[in-house]
Every structure is written in structure tokens, then in C-alpha cells.
N, C-alpha and C positions, 0 to 999 in steps of 0.2 A: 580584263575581268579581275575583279577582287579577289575574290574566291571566299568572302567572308570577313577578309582585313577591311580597316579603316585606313584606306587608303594607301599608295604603293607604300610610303617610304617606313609606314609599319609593317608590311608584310617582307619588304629588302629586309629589315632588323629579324622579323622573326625567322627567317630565312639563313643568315649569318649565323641564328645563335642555336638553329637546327641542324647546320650543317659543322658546327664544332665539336671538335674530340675530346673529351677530356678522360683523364688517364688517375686515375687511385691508384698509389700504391699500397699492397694491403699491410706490410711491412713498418708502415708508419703508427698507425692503429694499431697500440695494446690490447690483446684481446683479453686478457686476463681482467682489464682494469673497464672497461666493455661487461663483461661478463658479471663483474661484483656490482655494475650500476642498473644491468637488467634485473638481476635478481634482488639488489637492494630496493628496487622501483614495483616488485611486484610482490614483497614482503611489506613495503608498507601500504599500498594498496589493500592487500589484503589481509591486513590489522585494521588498519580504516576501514571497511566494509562490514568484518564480522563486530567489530566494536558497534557501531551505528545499531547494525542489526540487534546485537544484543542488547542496546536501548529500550530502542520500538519492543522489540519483545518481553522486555523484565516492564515497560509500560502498559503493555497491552494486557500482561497477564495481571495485572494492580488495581487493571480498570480507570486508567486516565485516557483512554479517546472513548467512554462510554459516553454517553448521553444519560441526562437523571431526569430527561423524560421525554416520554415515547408518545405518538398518536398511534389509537387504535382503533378501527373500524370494524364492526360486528353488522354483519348482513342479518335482517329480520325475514328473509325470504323461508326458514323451515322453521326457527321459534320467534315468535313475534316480540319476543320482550328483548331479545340480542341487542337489537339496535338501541334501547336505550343504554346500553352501556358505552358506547362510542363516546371517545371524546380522550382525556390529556390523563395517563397515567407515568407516575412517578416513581423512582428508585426505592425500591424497599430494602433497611438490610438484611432483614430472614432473606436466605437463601436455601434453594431446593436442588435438592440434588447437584452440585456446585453450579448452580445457575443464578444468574440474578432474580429475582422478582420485583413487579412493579404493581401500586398501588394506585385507583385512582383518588380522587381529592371530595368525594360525594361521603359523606357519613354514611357508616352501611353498604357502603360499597363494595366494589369487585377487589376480587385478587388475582393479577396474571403471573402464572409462574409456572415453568416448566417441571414435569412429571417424568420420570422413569421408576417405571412399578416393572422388573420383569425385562422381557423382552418389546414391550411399550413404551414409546419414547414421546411426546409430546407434549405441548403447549397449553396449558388449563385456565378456563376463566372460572373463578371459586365465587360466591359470595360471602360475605364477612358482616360479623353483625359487631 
């Protein structure tokens, strides 16, 4: 029977090298010099990690992974005129309430841009003349 080896003379070898002793001395290993390479290894680890982080973040907050333009979909199902406003609005730079706003491309067109009046916090479609 194999037992799972690929044939005897691999399971003789793994058999020899399961059945070997081997002995550490702990005496030989500097622990001091051990100890300065864990901690040098998890210092820069986590230099490199908050650095990166701090990228993505001082990016995110500048607005480089936004998008300068959105699709938006308005259901006509309670005002019927909603749905013609569907369709590709773009980055405006008035901003509301440190929010972006987005413009669509139709003259006379919509303005979407978020509102807090109060304890009212939401997302507005305006018209603009």
C-alpha cells in the first residue's frame, strides 16, 4: 500500500527524513540581534502601510478617484417629467455643503447636488435656467 506516496522509494525518503532528530542549540542564536530584526521588520512595515495609507487619503480627500461624470436615472413613476432628466451629468465646481455637485450638459438644465438644511440631509435635483 502507498499510503498516498508516489511509489516506495519516495515514501522510504520521507520516512528517513520523519524519523530524523535534529537538535537547535538556542545558545548559538543571538537573541538580542533577533529581537532588533523583528522589530526593525515591523517598524518598517508599518511606515510603509501608514505612508500608502496616507496617499490614498490626502487623494481621496483632493478628489482624484472621483469621476467628472455620473449617470443618473430618475424614475417618472410619481412625477412624470423625472424621467426626462435621466441621462450623463458632469462635475460642477460650486459645491454645497462640502459636497460636490454635478451639472447636466442640456441648457436649462438640472442641478444635482446635495443639501443639508438642519437636521435634513439629502440629494436635490434643482432646475437651472
Amino acid at each position: 500500500i502507498s499510503e498516498g506516496f508516489l511509489g516506495r522509494s519516495l515514501k522510504k525518503l520521507a520516512t528517513k527524513v520523519s524519523n530524523t532528530c535534529y537538535h537547535v542549540s538556542h545558545q548559538s542564536v543571538d537573541s538580542r540581534a533577533a529581537l532588533f530584526v523583528t522589530v526593525a521588520y515591523f517598524f518598517v512595515l508599518f511606515t510603509a502601510f501608514f505612508t500608502g495609507w496616507g496617499i490614498i487619503f490626502r487623494n481621496q480627500n483632493e478628489g482624484k478617484y472621483l469621476s467628472d461624470t455620473i449617470f443618473a436615472q430618475f424614475g417618472d413613476e410619481a412625477v412624470p417629467m423625472l424621467g426626462t432628466f435621466t441621462g450623463l451629468f458632469h462635475r460642477h465646481r460650486e459645491q454645497f455643503s462640502d459636497r460636490l455637485s454635478f451639472r447636466d450638459d442640456q441648457v436649462g438644465g438640472a442641478l444635482l447636488a446635495y443639501c443639508k438644511n438642519g437636521t435634513e440631509k439629502r440629494w436635490t435635483l434643482s432646475l437651472t435656467t
